[in-house]
C-alpha positions as CSV (number, residue, x, y, z in Angstrom):
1,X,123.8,21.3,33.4
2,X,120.4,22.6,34.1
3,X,119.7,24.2,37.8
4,X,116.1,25.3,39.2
5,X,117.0,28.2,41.9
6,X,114.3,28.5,44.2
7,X,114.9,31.5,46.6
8,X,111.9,34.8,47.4
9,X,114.4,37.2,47.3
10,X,114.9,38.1,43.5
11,X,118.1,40.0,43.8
12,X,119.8,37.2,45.3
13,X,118.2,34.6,43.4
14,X,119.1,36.8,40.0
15,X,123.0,37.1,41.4
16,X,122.9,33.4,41.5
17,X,121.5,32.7,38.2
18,X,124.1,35.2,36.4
19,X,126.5,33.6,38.7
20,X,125.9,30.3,37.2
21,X,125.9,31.3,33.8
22,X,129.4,32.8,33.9
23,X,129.9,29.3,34.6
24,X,128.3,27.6,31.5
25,X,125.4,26.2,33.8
26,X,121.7,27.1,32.6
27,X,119.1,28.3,35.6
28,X,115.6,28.9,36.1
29,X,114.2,30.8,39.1
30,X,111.1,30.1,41.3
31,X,110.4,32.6,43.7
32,X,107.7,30.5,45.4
33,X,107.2,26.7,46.3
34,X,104.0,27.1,43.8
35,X,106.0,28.1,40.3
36,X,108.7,25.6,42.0
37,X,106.8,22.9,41.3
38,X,105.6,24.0,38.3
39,X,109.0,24.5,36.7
40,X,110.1,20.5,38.3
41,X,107.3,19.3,36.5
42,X,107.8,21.1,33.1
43,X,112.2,20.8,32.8
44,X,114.3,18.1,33.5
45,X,116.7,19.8,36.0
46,X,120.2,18.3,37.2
47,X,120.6,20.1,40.8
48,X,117.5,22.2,42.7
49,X,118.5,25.1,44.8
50,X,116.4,25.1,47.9
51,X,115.7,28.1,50.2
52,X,114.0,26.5,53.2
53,X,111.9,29.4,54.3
54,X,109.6,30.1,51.0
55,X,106.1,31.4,50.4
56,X,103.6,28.4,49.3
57,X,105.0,25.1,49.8
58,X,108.4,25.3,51.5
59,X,112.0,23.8,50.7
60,X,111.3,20.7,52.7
61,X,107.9,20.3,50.7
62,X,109.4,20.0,47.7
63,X,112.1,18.4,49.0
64,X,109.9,15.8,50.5
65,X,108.2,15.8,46.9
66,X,111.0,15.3,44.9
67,X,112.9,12.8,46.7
68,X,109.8,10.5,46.8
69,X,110.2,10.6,42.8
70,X,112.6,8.2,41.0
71,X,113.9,10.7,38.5
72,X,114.0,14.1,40.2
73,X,116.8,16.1,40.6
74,X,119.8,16.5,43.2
75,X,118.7,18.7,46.2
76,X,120.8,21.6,47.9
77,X,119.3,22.9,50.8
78,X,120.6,26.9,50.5
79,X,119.1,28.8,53.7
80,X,120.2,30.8,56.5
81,X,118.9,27.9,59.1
82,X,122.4,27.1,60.3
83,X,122.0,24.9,63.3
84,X,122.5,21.3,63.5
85,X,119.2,19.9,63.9
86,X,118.1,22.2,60.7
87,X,120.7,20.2,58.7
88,X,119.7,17.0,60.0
89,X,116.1,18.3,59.3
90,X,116.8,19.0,56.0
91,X,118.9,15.9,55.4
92,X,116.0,13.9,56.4
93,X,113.4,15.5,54.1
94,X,115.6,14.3,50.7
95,X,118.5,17.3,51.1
96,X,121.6,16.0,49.0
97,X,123.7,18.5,50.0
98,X,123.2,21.5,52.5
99,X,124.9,25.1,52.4
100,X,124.6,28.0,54.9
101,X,124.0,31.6,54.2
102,X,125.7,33.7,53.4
103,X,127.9,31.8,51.1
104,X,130.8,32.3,48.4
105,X,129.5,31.4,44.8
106,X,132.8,29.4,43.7
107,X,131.9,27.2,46.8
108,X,128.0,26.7,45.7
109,X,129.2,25.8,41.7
110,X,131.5,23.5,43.3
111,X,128.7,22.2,44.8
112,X,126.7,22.0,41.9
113,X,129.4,20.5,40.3
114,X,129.8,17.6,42.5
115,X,126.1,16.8,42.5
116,X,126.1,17.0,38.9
117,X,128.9,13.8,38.9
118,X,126.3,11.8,41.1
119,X,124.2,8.9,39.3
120,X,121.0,9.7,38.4
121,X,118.4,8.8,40.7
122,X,116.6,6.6,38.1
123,X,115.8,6.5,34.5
124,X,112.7,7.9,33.5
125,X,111.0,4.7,31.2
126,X,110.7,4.9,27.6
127,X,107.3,5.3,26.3
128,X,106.0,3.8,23.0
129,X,102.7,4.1,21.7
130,X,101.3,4.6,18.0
131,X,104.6,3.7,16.6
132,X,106.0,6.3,18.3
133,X,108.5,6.0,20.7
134,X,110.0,8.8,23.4
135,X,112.6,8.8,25.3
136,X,112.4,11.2,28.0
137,X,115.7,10.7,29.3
138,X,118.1,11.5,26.2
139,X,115.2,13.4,24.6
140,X,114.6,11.6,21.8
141,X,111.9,10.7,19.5
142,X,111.4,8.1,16.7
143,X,108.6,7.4,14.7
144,X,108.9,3.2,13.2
145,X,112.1,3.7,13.5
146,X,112.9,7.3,12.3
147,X,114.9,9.8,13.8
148,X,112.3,12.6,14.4
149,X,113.8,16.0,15.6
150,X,111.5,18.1,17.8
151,X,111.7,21.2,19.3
152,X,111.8,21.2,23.1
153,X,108.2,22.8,23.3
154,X,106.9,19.9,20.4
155,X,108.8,17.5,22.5
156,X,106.8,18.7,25.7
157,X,103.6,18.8,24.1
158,X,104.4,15.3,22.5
159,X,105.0,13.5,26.2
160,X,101.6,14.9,27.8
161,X,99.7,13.3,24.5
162,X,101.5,9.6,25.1
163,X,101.0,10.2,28.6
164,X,97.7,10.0,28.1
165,X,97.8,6.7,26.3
166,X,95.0,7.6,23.9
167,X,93.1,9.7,26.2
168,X,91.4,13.5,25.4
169,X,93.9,15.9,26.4
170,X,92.1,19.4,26.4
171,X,94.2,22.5,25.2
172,X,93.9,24.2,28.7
173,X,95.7,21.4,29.7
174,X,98.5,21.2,27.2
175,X,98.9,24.9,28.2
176,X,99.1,24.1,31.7
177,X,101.5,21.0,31.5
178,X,103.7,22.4,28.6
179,X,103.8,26.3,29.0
180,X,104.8,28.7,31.4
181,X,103.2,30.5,34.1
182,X,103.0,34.0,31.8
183,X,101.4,32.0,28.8
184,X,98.1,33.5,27.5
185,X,95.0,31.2,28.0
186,X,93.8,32.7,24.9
187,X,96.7,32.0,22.6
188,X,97.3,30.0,19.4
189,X,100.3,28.7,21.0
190,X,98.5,24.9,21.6
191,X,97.2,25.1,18.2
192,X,99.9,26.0,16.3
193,X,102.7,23.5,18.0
194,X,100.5,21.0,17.4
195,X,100.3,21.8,13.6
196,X,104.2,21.7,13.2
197,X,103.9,18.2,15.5
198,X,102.0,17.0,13.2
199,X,104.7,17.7,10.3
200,X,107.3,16.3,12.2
201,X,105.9,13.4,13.0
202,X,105.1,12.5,9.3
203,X,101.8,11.0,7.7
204,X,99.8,9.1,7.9
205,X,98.6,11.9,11.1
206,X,98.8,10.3,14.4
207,X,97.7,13.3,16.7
208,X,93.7,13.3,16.1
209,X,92.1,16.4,16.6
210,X,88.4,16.2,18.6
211,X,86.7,19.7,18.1
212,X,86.0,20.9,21.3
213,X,87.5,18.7,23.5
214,X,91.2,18.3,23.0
215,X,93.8,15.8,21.5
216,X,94.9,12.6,21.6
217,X,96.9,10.2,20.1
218,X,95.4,7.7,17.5
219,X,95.9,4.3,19.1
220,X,92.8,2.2,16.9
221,X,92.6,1.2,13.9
222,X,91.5,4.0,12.3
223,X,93.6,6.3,10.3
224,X,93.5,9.5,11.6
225,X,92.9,12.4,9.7
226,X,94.7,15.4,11.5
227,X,91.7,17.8,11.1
């Protein structure tokens, strides 16, 4: 499993983390409703850990925002708002599950757990384009047919460019979409993943390269030439 923690205060949101780990499950940490959203739209997470009261946009923001999506992950509402009407509150916004602070962490992996079992809230669709075909929900790639294994950072950058559908997607925004918040606007990294992509993928090239614009995906019928 894969869990986003979202919680301002580091110490407790780092306990929880390490918590989890013992536990075999794998979590991030947003310590404001800003890089929250920014790591939702980046990973595919199983179970969110909300703290309600949050700089930027709060739990039941993102709540709201996630729950409107078909393939988000489960919610747990984790705040010291411990009246009725805050759990109805939260309930309301998209909340699958609610816990009061403070807490006992074998209850919240429990938790976890349980959410975990639930059916997915949808399957994200399968998009093919180029003879290349992605599927974001087991992760895998083919190209006519062929197994392709990428890494998960290839596999990121690969989903913005079909996105796209053939359009110009600029490097800035590969960064933006594919990286982290601590990536440097002046690095390789874009340039470089792309390269190896490329391999992967196999010739003939069908990641075109337009000098001072960006990227995109060769969808005529025009060989592309990788340069």
């Amino acid at each position: 499993m894969r869990v986003l923690i979202v919680e301002d205060e580091p110490f407790l949101a780092e306990a929880i983390r390490d918590g989890l780990r013992l536990e075999a499950i794998a979590a991030d940490i947003a310590l404001d409703g800003d890089a929250a959203l920014e790591l939702l739209g980046l990973n595919a997470y199983d179970v969110a850990i909300l703290d309600r009261d949050i700089p930027g946009p709060d739990g039941d923001e993102i709540a709201r925002r996630v729950s409107a999506g078909s393939d988000g992950p489960r919610i747990l509402m984790l705040t010291a708002a411990d009246r009725l009407d805050d759990k109805v509150t939260g309930f309301e916004n998209g909340a699958d599950d609610y816990l009061t602070k403070p807490f006992a962490l074998r209850e919240l992996v429990l938790r976890i757990r349980a959410l975990g079992r639930r059916p997915a809230r949808g399957v994200p669709p399968v998009v093919e384009l180029a003879g290349i075909r992605l599927d974001p929900f087991r992760r895998e790639v083919y190209r006519d047919g062929r197994y392709v294994a990428l890494t998960r950072k290839q596999f990121a950058v690969l989903e913005v460019l079909l996105a796209a559908g053939g359009g110009v997607v600029s490097a800035e925004d590969l960064l933006a979409r594919a990286w982290d918040e601590n990536a440097d606007p002046f690095t390789n990294a874009v340039r470089i993943t792309i390269s190896t992509l490329r391999k992967r993928l196999g010739e003939p090239w069908v990641i075109q390269t337009l000098p001072g614009a960006g990227y995109r995906m060769a969808v005529g019928p025009d060989t592309p030439d990788g340069s």
